[in-house]
C-alpha positions as CSV (number, residue, x, y, z in Angstrom):
1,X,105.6,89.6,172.9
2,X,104.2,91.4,170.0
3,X,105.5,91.9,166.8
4,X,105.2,95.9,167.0
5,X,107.3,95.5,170.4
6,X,110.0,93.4,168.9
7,X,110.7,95.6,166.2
8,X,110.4,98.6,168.5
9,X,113.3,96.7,170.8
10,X,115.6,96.0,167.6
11,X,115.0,99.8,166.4
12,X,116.1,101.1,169.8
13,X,118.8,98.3,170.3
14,X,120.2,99.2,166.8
15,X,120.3,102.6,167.6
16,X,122.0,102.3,170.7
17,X,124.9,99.9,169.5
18,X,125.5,102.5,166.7
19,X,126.1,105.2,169.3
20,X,128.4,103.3,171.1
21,X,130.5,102.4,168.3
22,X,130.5,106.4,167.1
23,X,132.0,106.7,170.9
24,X,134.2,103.7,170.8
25,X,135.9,105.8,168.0
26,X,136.0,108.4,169.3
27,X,137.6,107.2,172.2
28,X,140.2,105.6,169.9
29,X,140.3,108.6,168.0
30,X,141.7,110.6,171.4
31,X,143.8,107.6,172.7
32,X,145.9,108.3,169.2
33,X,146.6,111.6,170.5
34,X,149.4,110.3,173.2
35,X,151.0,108.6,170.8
36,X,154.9,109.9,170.2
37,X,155.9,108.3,167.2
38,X,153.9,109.8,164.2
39,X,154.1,106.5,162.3
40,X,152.1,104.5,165.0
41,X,149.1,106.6,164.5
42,X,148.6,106.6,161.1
43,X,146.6,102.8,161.4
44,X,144.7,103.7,164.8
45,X,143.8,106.8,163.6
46,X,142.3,105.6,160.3
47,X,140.6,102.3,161.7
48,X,139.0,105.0,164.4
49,X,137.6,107.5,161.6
50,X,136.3,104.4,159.2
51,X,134.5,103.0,162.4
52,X,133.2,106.4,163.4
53,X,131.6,107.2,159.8
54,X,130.6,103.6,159.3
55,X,128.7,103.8,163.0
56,X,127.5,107.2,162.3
57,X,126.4,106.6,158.6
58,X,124.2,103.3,160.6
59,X,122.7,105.1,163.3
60,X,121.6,107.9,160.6
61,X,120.0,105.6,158.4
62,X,118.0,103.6,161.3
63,X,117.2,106.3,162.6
64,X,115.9,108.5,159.5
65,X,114.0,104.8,158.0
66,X,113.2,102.3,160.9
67,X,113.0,98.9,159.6
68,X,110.5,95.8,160.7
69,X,114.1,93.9,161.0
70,X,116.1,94.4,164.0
71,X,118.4,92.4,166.4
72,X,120.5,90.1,165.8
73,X,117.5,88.7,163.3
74,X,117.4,84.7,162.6
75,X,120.2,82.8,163.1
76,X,122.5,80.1,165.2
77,X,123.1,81.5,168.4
78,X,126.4,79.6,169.3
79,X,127.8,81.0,166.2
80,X,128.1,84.7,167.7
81,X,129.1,83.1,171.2
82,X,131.8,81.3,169.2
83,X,133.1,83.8,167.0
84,X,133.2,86.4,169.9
85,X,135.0,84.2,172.4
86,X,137.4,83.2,169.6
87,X,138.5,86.7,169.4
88,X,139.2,86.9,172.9
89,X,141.0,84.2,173.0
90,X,143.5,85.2,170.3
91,X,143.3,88.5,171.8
92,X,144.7,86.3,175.4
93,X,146.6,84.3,173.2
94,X,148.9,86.6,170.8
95,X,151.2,87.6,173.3
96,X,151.8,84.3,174.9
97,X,152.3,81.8,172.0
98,X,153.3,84.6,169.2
99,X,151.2,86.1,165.5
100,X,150.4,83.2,163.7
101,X,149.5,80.5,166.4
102,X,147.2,82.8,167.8
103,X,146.3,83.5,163.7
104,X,145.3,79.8,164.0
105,X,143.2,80.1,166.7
106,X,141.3,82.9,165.3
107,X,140.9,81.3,161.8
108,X,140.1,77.7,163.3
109,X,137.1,79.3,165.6
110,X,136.1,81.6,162.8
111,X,136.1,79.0,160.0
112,X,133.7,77.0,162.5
113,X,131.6,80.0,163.0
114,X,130.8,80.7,159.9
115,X,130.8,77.2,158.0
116,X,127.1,76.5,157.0
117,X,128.1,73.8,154.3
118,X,128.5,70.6,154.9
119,X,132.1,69.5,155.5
120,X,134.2,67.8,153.2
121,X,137.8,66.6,152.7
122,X,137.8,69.2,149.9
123,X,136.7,72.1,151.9
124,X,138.8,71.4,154.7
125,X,142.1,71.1,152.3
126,X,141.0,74.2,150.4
127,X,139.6,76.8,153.4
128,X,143.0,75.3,155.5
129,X,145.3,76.2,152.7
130,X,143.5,79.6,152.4
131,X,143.9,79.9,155.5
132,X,147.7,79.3,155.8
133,X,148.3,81.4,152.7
134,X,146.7,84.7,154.1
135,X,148.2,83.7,157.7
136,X,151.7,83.6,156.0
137,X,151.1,86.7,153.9
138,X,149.9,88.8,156.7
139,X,152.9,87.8,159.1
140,X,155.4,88.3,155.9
141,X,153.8,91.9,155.6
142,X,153.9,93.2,158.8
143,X,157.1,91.4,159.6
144,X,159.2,92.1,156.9
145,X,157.5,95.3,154.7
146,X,156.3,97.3,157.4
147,X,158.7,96.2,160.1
148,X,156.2,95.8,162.3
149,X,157.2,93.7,165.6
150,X,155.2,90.7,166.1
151,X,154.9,88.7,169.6
């Protein structure tokens, strides 16, 4: 495959995953609208608006100055399979086993994804009590400050 071919798939691939994200917002966006209680929109609704500018502010820029770089570029490809499927599986897992195993989960198979150093006793006592820390902290904010309810 040629070079001028590849980038031309990447342009066009880039392009179309930024117009489905300015639609999975706006999707999101609408969904919002059937919710009763005022308070449970607030989050949606701002987590749909910063994807659709963020999406839109991407496809604008790719598409006003194409790049030689597109695709998911260079990299480890079990990485993105890994990362992906970790997120479904906390997604599966949250309301079977409860917020901070399924935290676990998704910090265990992220940690993995994205560790490019090399593994040491250090790093693995320092990232895990990271880990823990903002796994706690999270829980103790939604539980207990904003009163969210956790599975």
């Amino acid at each position: 495959m040629s070079r001028q071919k590849v980038s031309a798939e990447g342009q066009v691939g880039s392009l179309i995953v930024s117009a489905f994200f300015v639609v999975a917002g706006l999707v999101a966006l609408y969904d919002t609208l059937s919710y009763t209680d005022r308070d449970s929109q607030v989050f949606p609704q701002t987590v749909a608006v910063i994807l659709i500018i963020c999406a839109a502010v991407s496809f604008i820029t790719r598409f006003m100055r194409p790049t030689d770089e597109g695709g998911f570029g260079q990299g480890i490809w079990w990485r993105r399979v890994l990362l992906v499927a970790t997120m479904f599986l906390t997604c599966i897992a949250m309301p079977l086993v409860g917020f901070l195993p399924a935290g676990v989960i998704a910090f265990v198979g992220g940690l993995i994804a994205a560790m490019h150093d090399r593994w040491s006793v250090k790093n693995v006592v320092v990232y895990w009590g990271a880990g823990a820390v903002v796994m706690v902290a999270f829980f103790a904010l939604f539980k207990f400050v904003l009163h969210v309810p956790l599975p």
